[in-house]
Structure formats: structure tokens, C-alpha cells
C-alpha positions in Angstrom: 0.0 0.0 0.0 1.4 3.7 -0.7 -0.9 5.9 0.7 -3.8 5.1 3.1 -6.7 7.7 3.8 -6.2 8.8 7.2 -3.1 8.4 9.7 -2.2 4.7 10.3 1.1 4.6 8.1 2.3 7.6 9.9 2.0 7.0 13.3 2.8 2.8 12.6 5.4 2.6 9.8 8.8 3.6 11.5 7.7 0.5 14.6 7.1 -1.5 11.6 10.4 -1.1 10.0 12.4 -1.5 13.3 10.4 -4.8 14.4 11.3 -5.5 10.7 7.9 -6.4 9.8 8.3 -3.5 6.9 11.4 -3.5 4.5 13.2 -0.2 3.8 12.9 -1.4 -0.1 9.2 -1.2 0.4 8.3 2.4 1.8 11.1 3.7 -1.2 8.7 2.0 -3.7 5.8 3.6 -2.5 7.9 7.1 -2.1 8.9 6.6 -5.5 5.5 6.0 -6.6 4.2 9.0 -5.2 6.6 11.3 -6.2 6.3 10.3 -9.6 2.8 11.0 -9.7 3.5 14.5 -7.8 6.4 15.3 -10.6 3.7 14.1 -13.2 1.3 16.8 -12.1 4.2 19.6 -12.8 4.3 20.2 -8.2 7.2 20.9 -8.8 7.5 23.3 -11.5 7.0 26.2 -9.3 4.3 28.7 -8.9 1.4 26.1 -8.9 -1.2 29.1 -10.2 1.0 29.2 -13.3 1.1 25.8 -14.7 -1.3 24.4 -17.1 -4.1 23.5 -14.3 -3.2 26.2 -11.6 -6.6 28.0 -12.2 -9.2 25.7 -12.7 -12.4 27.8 -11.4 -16.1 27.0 -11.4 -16.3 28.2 -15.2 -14.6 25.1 -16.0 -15.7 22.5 -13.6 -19.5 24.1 -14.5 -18.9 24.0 -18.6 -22.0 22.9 -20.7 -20.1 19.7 -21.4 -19.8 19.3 -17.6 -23.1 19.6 -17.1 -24.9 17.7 -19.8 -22.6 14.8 -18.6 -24.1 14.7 -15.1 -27.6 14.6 -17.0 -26.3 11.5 -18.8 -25.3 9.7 -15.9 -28.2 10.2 -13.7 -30.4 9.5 -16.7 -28.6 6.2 -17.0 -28.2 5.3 -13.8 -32.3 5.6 -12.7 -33.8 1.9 -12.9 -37.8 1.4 -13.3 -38.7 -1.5 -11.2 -42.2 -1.6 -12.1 -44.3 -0.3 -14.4 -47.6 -1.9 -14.7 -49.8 -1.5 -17.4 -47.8 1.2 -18.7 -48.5 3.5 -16.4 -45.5 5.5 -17.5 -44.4 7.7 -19.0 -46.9 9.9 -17.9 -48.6 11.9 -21.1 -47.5 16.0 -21.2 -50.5 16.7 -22.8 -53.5 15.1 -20.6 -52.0 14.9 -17.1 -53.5 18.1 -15.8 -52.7 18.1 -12.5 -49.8 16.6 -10.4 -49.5 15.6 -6.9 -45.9 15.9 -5.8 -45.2 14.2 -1.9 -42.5 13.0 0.1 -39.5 14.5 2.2 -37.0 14.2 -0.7 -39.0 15.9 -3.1 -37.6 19.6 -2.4 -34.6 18.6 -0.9 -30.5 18.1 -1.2 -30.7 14.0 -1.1 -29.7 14.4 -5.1 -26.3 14.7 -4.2 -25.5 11.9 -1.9 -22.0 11.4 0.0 -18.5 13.0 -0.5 -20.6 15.5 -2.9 -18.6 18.7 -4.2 -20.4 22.2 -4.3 -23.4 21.7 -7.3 -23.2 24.0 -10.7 -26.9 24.1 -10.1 -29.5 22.8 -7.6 -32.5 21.8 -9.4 -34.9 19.7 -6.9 -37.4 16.7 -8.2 -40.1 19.4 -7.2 -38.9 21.9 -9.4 -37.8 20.0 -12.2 -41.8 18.1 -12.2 -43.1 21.6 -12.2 -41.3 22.3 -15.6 -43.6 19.7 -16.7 -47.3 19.8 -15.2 -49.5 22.3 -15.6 -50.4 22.3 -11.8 -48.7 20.7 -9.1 -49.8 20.2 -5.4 -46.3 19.7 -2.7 -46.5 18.3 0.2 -43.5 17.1 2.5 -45.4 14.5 4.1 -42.9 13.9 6.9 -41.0 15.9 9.1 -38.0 14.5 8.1 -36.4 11.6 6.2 -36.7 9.8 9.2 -40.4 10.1 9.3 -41.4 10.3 12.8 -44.5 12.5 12.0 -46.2 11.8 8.7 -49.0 14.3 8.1 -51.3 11.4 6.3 -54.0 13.0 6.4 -53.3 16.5 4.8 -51.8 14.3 2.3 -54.6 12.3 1.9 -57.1 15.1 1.3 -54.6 16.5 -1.1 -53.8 14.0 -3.6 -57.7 13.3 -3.8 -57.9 16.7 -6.3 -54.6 15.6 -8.6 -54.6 13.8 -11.8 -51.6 12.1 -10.9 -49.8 11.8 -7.8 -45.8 11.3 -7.8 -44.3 10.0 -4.1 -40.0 11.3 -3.5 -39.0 8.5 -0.5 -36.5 6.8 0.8 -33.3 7.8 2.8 -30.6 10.0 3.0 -27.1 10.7 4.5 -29.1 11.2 8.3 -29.8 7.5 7.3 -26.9 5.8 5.9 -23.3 7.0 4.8 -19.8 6.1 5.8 -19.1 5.2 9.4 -23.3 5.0 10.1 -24.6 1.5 9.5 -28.4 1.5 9.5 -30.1 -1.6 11.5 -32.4 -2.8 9.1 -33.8 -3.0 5.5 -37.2 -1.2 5.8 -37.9 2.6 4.7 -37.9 4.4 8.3 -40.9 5.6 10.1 -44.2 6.0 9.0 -42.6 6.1 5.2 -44.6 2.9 4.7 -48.0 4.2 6.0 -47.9 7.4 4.3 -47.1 5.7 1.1 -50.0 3.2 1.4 -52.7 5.9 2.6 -51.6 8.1 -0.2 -52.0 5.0 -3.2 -55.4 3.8 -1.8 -56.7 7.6 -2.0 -55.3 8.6 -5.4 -57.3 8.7 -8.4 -55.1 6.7 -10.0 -52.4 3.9 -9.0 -49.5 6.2 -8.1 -45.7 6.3 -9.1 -43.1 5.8 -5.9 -39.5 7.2 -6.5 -36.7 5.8 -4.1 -33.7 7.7 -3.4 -31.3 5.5 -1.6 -27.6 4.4 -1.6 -28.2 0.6 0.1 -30.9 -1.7 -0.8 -34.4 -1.4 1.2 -37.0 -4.1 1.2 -40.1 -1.7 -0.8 -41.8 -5.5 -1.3 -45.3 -4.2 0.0 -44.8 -1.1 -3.1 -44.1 -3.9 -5.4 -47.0 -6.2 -4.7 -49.8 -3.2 -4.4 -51.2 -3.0 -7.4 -52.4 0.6 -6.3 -48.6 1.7 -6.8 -48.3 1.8 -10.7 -44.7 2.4 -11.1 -41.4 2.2 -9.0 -38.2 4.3 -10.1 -34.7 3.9 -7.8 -33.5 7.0 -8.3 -29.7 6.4 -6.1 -28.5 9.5 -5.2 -28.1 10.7 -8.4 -26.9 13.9 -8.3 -27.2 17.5 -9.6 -28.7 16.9 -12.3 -30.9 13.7 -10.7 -34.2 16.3 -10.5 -34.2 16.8 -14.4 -33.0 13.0 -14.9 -36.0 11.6 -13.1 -38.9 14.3 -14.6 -37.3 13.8 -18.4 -38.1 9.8 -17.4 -41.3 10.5 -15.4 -42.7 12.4 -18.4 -40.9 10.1 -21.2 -38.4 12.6 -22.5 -36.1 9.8 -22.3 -36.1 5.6 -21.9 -34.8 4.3 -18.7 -32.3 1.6 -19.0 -30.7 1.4 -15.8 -30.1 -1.9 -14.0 -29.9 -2.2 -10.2 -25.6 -3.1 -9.3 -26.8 -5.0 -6.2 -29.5 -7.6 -5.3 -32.2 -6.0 -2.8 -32.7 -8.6 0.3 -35.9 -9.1 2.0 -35.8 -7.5 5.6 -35.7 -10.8 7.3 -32.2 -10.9 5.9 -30.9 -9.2 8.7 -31.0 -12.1 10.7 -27.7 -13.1 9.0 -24.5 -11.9 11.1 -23.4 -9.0 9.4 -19.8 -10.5 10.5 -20.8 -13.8 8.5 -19.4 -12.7 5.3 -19.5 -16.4 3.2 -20.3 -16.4 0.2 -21.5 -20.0 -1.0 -25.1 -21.4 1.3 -24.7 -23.5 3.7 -28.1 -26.0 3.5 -27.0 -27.5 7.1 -27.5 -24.4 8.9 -30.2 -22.2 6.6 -27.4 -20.0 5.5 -28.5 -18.2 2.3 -25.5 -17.2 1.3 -24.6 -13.4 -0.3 -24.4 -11.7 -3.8 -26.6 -12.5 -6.8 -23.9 -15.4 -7.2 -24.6 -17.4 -4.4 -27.5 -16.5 -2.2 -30.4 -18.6 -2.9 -33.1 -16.7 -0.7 -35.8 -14.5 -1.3 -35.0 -11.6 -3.2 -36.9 -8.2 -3.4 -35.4 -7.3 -6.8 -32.5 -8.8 -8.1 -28.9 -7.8 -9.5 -29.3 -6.7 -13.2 -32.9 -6.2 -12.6 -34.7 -2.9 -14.9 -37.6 -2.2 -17.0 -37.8 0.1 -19.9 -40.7 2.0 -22.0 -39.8 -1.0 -24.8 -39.3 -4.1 -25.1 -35.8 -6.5 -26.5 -35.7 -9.8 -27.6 -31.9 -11.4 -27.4 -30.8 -14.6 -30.0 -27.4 -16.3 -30.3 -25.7 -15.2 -33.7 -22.5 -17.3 -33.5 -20.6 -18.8 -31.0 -16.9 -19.8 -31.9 -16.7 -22.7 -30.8 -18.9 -24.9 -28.3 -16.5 -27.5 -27.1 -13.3 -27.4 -25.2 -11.1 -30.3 -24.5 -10.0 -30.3 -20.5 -7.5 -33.0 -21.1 -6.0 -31.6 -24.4 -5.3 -28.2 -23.0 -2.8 -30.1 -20.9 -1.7 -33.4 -22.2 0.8 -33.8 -19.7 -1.1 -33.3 -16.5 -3.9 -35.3 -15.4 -7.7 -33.7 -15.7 -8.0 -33.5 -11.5 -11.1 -35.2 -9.8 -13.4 -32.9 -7.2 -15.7 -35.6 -5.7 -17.7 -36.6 -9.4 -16.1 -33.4 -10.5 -13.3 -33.3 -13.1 -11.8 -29.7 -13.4 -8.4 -28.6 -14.5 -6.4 -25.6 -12.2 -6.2 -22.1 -14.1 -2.6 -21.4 -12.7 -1.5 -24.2 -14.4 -2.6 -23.5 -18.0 -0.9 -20.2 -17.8 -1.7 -16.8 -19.4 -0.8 -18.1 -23.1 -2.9 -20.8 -23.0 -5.9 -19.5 -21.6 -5.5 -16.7 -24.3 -5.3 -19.4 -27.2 -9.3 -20.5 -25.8 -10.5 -17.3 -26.3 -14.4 -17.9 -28.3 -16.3 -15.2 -29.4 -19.7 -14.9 -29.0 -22.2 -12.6 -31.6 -25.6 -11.8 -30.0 -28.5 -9.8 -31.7 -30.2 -7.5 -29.4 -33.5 -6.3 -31.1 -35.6 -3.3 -30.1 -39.2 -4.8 -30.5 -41.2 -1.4 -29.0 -42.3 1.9 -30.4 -39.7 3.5 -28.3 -35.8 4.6 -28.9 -34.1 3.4 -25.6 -30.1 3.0 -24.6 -30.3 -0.9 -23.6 -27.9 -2.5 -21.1 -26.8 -6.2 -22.6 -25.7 -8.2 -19.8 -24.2 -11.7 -20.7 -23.6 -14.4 -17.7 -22.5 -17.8 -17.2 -24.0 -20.6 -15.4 -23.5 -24.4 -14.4 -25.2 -27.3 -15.3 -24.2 -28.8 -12.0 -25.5 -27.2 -9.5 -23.9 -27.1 -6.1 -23.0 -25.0 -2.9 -20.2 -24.6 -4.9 -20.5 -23.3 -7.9 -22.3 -19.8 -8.8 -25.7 -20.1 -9.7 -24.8 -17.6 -12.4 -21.7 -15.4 -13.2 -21.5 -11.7 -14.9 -18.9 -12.5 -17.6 -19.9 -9.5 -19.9 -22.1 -6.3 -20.6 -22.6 -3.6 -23.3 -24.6 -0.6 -23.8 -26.5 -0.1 -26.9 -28.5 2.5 -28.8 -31.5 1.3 -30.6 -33.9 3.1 -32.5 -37.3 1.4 -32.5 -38.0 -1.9 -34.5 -33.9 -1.8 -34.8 -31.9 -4.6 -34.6 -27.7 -4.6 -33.9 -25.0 -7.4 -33.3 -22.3 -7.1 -30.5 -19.7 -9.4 -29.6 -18.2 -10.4 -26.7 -15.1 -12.2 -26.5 -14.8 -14.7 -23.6 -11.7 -16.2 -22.0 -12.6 -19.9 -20.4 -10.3 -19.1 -17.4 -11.8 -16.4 -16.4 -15.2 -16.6 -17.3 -15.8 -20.3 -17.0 -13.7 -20.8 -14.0 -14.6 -20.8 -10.4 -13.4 -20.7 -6.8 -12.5 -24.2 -4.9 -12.3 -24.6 -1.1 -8.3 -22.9 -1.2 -9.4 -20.3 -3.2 -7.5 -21.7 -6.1 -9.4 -21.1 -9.6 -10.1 -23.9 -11.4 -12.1 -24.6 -14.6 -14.8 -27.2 -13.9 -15.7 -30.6 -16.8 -19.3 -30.0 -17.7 -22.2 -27.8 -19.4 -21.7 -24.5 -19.0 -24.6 -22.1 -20.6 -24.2 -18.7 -21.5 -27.4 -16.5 -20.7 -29.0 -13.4 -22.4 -32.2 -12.5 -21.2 -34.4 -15.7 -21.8 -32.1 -17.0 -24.3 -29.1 -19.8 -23.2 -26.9 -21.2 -25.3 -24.5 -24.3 -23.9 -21.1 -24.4 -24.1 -19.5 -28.0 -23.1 -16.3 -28.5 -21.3 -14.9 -32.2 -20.8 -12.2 -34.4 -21.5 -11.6 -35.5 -25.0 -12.1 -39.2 -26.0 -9.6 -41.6 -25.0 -8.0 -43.5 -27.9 -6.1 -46.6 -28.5 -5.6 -49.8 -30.7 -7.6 -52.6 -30.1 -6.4 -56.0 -30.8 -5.7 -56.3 -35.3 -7.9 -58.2 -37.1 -6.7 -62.1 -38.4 -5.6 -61.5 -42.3 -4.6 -62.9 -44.7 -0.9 -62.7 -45.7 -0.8 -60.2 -48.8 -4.9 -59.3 -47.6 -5.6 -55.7 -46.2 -5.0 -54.9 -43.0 -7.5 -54.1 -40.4 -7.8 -52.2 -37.8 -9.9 -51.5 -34.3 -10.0 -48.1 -32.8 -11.6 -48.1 -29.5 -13.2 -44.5 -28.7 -14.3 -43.9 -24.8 -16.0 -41.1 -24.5 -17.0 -37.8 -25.0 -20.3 -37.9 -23.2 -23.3 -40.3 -24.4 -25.3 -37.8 -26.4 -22.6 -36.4 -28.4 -20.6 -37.9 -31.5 -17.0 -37.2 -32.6 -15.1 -38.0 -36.0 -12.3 -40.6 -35.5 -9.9 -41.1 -38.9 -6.5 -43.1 -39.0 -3.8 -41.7 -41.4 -0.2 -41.9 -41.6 2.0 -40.3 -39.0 4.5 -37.2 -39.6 8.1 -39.7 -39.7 8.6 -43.3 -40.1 6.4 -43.3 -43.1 8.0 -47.1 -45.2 5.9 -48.5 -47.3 3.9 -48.2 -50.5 0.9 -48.4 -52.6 -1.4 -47.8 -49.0 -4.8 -46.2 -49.1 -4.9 -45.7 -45.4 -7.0 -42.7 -44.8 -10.7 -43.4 -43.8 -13.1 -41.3 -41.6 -16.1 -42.4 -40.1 -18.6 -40.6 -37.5 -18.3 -42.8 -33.9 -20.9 -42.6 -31.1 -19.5 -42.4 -27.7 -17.8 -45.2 -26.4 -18.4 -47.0 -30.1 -15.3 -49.2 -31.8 -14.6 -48.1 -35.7 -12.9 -50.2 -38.0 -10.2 -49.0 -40.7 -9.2 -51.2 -43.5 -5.7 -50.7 -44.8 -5.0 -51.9 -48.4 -1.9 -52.5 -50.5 1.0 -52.6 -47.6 3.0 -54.9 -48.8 6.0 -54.7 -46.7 8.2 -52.6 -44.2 6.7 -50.4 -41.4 4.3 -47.6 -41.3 3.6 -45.3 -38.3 -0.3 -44.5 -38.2 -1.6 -42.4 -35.8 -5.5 -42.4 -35.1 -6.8 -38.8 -34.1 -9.8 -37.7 -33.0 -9.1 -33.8 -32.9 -6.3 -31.9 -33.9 -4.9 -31.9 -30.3 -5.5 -35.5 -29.3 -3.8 -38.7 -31.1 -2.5 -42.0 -30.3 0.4 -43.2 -32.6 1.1 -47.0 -33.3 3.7 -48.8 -35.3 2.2 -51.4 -38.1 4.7 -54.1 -39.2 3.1 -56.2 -42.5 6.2 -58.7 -41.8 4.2 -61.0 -40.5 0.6 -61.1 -39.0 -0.2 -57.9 -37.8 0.9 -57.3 -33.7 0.5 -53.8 -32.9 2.4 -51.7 -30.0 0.8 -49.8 -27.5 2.6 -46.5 -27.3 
């Protein structure tokens, strides 16, 4: 480490050093790296007000470009969780009137933790009113924290809108660095003020959630009085505009949420319990959309949009990979039933050489333009308290006009994306189906060792006859096939007038025969293959009825 945030390497390094639990080498390596960042920033070209960046002022940290970036990325980063029956966007031209509530809706929640000073402040309140032709506020609450909700001004209120939009959720009195909040539910009477407000509302109502952590919002997603759901984040500056442009469908959300939302019961778990994988035995769920198996309020990669896409498999380079001929000289290791192979041993060149490629059509099947989030995971075929249930191994953002259709490409590297943590932490690559997900769409990519080959026992012949051979095929797996051929080997090619190539398409554990014509003396070398990377060679002598060696 060269630099921590705070004052533990100054007040512990110099004990360090002396009880030689620190080198000397080490703290010049981090001084070197620091001062070469500090040289690269010209701090020590002098006057610091005269160097390239020495004035920076608000005129450049607030430029248009600035600016319309922070738009972007709140625009982006809102995710609709529910939507039903379209109730948005809300239309510009009949929503009349427009029932804004909640104790983040005229507020400085936008901007979150470790915030710099805003080019603007533009609240969800104000931006809405940009929109509607006549909006009603009410705070609701006395505070984030919601110990007084004034339900029933509220009430009365949103009975005279068209439409009534509710700002919740937390803020930095609620969560932020060094204050841990004790549960998973929306605080107060948040809850009660939301429900009274949907089952008095003319019509089912939209809830927008500012928050930073997950909250468990499961009795907004089952009440079919509460329309629409955005999670807003903090978003910042510009997360006012973000949210009315989306409200009012000046733009598509796409957003997906980064984290799986828990149920509220999921405190029960020791927050010091940080396993990943389930434990069955005990009722542990385990954590992360990778391994917990519970409940879930919404999950990781979860987000509507105003359209809808459909997701097929294009291409996929190539759907088969050998364990056992990606290292011919180590043995394909056993994990119970469980063949895998360890990622440190293949190496950084090898791993490269399986790269596949993998061409999926994203089509925008809606009357909408939208910016649409691909994610691409993995998941196993066998399922265990070990493996993932599913793994993020790619994601793109594209642009698609309506009724459009594009192809993107991911490129995928077995080690890292088909690979998976054993009980040492080690990485290994696991025999079996694998299935790469889209959407609704899988495609399967198989992983196992490639057949084993050898001679069986030659055929009686005639002296003068053709020869004939046995080539015993075990494996791959039952339901697949492979194409076995015998031909002459590279060196210690003697004889003549031999048709000795044949190919024939083998089952699984099947025998094909190969008849070799015309050799009428000397040796040959054949060698039977059954991909380019895995081959048996055996020495044929027509000398005298046919022996062959085992090599």
C-alpha cells in the first residue's frame, strides 16, 4: 500500500520497519511512486497558479459539457422496477394536475455522500413543475426519518390531482460512511404514508426511491395501487431533471440495479458472517446474486424500460473445449464426481489461445428509442453449494432506434469466465455444461475431456490381404458424437501403394474399424486422431501377421 486515507502509516510505519515487519525497499517503492505521480502533475515546477491547471475555477468545472454529462449519468443510472400497465411515462399533454409528496422531493438527497459544491441545484419538485400544468407539494414527513407523517393533509390533497408522484427513501441522516443502518425497511411512517396516499389517489400512483443501500419496498411492489417504481440512487445534480425527463418520457430508462435487494428478514444473517456460498445445514443463504439462494426483493441486473428486446445467439466460436488436451501432460484432477483442471497451471498463453467469441442480436421490438444494457452471464449445469448459480462474464450498452436490430460481440476467456473458486481459493475450470445467458435466451457451451484412444487387438488377415484395424473411442459424453480417422503419422512413413485414410462418424464409447489396403511390406507409423490436439500413434509391421504396439 502507498498511501492510506487517514493516519495509520504515519503513526505505525517507523515500529514496523524497526520490528522488521516492513522493508526499507518497500516504503522507497511507495515514495517513488508517489513522487512520480506529484512530478507528473508539474508540483514541482514552481508557482502552482501558473502551470497548465493552476486555475481551474467554477467556469470550467460548470462547462455545458460538464453539465450535460451529469444529466447523462443520472439519466442512465435511474432503474424502473415496475411499471404496470404502462402506467409510464406519464402523457405531457393530458396529465392536468400533479401531486408531488415526500420529504426528498424539495430537498438536497440528489447529491449523496462525499458531494462537491453543485453548478446548479434543481430539486425533483422543481424540475416536475417544468412539466405539469399544476402541481400540489406536500413534505409528508417531518424528516427523512419520518417520525410525523401528516397522512391525512396528504390524503385530502392528492384526492384533487390527476396524478400523484411520491420522493421517499433515505438520506445521509440515514446511511453514509461510518453509520450502519439496523435494518432493511424505509424508516418511520414512510410505509403508511405511502399506502394511505396510493389507496386515495385517483389513480395507481408512481413511488420514486432515493437511496444508496438496498431497502426491502416488497409491499410497493405487490400493491397493485402503486403503478410504477423508479430507484433514483443518489443521483446527483442533475438527478431532479434525470428523473422528470423519465417520469414524463423525454427519455427511456435503462438502468439496471448493481446489487440484489434482500428481504428485511435478511438481517437475521450476522453482518460478521461474510461467506459467500449457502450452507443448507444451517439455513445460511448465502450473499451476492452469485450465491444467495433466498428471497429476493429485486435482483442484481434487474430494470424495466418504455420498450421491449428480444436477445438470439448469432455465433458462438466454438462450443466445445477439450479439458485434457489443454494439458496433455497433466492429469484432468477429480473434485468428488467433478473433473476440473487448475487455471494457474494453464498459464496466461494458454488460456489466451481458448478465447471464443460470442455474436448476439439485441432487437428493439417497441415503439420507443431506448439505450439498452446487454448483460451476458454464465451458469452451471451442475449445481452445487459450490459453484455460482450464475456469473457476470460481460455487458454492453447499446442504442436502438425502434424496430432496430444490432449485433455485439463479446469475446470470452474460459479461465476467467468459465472458471470458479475451490475450497483454497484456487481457480479452477470445472468438466461439464456450462450455458451462457441473455435475457431468456441460453446457449450451452461443453467443457470435458476429449475421448480416450487406443488400438484394439488387429484383425486375423490374410498374408498379402488388407490390413484391419480396431480403434476403440471412450467417451466424450453419451449424447454427443466425434469424427475418428487413422492416417499416416508425420516420420517413419516405409511403405507403398497404401490407401490408409478413412473417416467415419463414432458414437461415444463405439469401436470403428479401418481397412488398410496394398502394404505390402516394411513399417508404417499411423496415428488415429480424434481432434487436432489428441492422437494415439502406433507402429504397423506387414512382416508378418499384424501385432501392434501400444505407445
Amino acid at each position: 500500500m502507498d498511501v492510506n486515507c487517514g493516519s495509520y502509516l504515519r503513526q505505525y510505519t517507523k515500529s514496523a520497519v524497526q520490528k522488521k515487519k516492513v522493508l526499507e525497499s518497500d516504503i522507497d517503492r511507495a515514495l517513488s511512486n508517489l513522487f512520480s505521480i506529484r512530478i507528473r502533475l508539474g508540483l514541482f515546477n514552481g508557482d502552482p497558479t501558473k502551470q497548465e491547471f493552476g486555475n481551474i475555477g467554477s467556469d470550467h468545472v460548470c462547462s455545458q459539457k460538464h453539465q450535460d454529462l451529469a444529466l447523462e449519468a443520472a439519466k442512465n443510472g435511474i432503474v424502473l422496477l415496475k411499471n404496470s400497465a404502462n402506467l409510464l411515462p406519464l402523457s405531457k399533454m393530458k396529465t392536468g394536475s400533479l401531486a408531488v409528496i415526500g420529504p426528498n422531493a424539495d430537498s438536497h438527497t440528489l447529491l449523496g455522500n462525499y458531494e462537491g459544491f453543485p453548478c446548479k441545484n434543481v430539486s425533483v419538485l422543481q424540475a416536475l413543475q417544468s412539466y405539469a400544468n399544476h402541481t400540489i407539494y406536500h413534505q409528508g414527513c417531518n424528516f427523512v426519518n419520518c417520525t410525523d407523517a401528516a397522512i391525512d393533509e396528504v390524503v385530502h390533497l392528492v384526492k384533487e390531482a390527476d396524478y400523484a408522484v411520491l420522493i421517499m427513501g433515505l438520506d445521509q441522516t440515514q446511511e453514509r460512511e461510518g453509520h450502519d443502518r439496523k435494518d432493511l425497511e424505509l424508516p418511520g411512517n414512510q410505509v403508511n404514508l405511502i399506502t394511505s396516499v396510493a389507496q386515495a389517489a385517483k389513480s395507481p400512483v408512481i413511488l420514486v426511491v432515493m437511496c444508496g443501500g438496498a431497502v426491502d419496498i416488497s409491499f410497493a411492489k405487490d400493491n397493485p395501487k402503486i403503478g410504477s417504481i423508479l430507484w433514483a440512487g443518489y443521483p446527483g445534480e442533475a438527478g431532479g431533471t434525470a428523473l422528470a425527463e423519465i417520469i414524463y418520457g423525454d427519455h427511456n430508462p435503462g438502468g439496471r440495479l448493481p446489487v440484489t435487494w434482500y428481504p428485511k428478514d435478511f438481517i437475521k444473517v450476522p453482518m460478521t458472517d461474510m461467506r459467500m456460498r449457502p450452507e443448507p445445514s444451517t439455513g445460511y443463504p448465502g450473499r451476492t446474486y452469485r450465491f444467495y439462494n433466498g428471497t429476493k426483493v429485486f435482483e442484481f441486473g434487474f430494470g424495466l424500460s418504455y420498450t421491449n428486446y428480444s436477445y438470439s445467439f448469432v455465433s458462438v466460436s466454438q462450443n466445445k473445449i477439450f479439458l485434457n488436451s489443454l494439458l496433455p501432460n497433466k492429469a484432468v484432477q477429480n473434485l468428488g464426481q467433478i473433473r476440473f483442471l487448475s487455471v494457474s497451471e494453464l498459464g496466461t498463453k494458454l488460456c489466451d489461445s481458448m478465447k471464443l467469441s460470442v455474436s448476439v442480436r439485441v432487437e428493439n421490438q417497441g415503439e420507443m428509442d431506448g439505450k439498452h444494457p446487454v448483460l451476458l452471464f454464465v451458469k452451471w449445469d451442475k449445481l452445487s453449494n459450490r459453484n455460482p448459480l450464475k456469473k457476470l462474464v460481460g455487458f454492453k450498452r447499446v442504442s436502438l432506434s425502434a424496430g432496430k436490430n444490432v449485433e455485439i460481440e463479446f469475446v470470452l476467456n474460459p479461465c476467467d469466465h468459465f472458471s470458479t473458486a475451490d475450497e483454497d481459493g484456487l481457480m479452477v475450470i470445472q468438466e461439464g455444461t456450462h450455458y451462457l445467458l441473455v435475457g431468456d435466451k441460453e446457449y450451452p457451451i461443453t467443457l470435458h475431456r476429449s475421448p480416450a484412444l487406443k488400438f484394439g487387438p488387429p484383425a486375423e488377415v490374410s498374408a498379402g490381404g488388407p490390413l484391419m484395424i480396431n480403434v476403440v473411442i471412450n467417451g466424450p459424453p453419451a449424447d454427443t458424437s466425434a469424427v475418428g480417422r487413422i492416417s499416416p503419422a508425420p516420420k517413419g512413413q516405409e511403405f507403398s501403394h497404401t490407401k490408409i485414410k478413412i473417416e467415419r462418424q463414432v458414437r461415444s464409447n463405439g469401436v470403428f474399424i479401418s481397412h488398410f489396403a496394398n502394404v505390402r511390406s516394411g513399417s508404417v507409423l499411423l496415428r488415429a486422431i480424434i481432434s487436432d490436439k489428441d492422437f494415439l500413434d502406433c507402429e504397423q509391421s506387414r512382416s508378418e501377421v499384424p501385432r501392434l504396439q501400444l505407445l
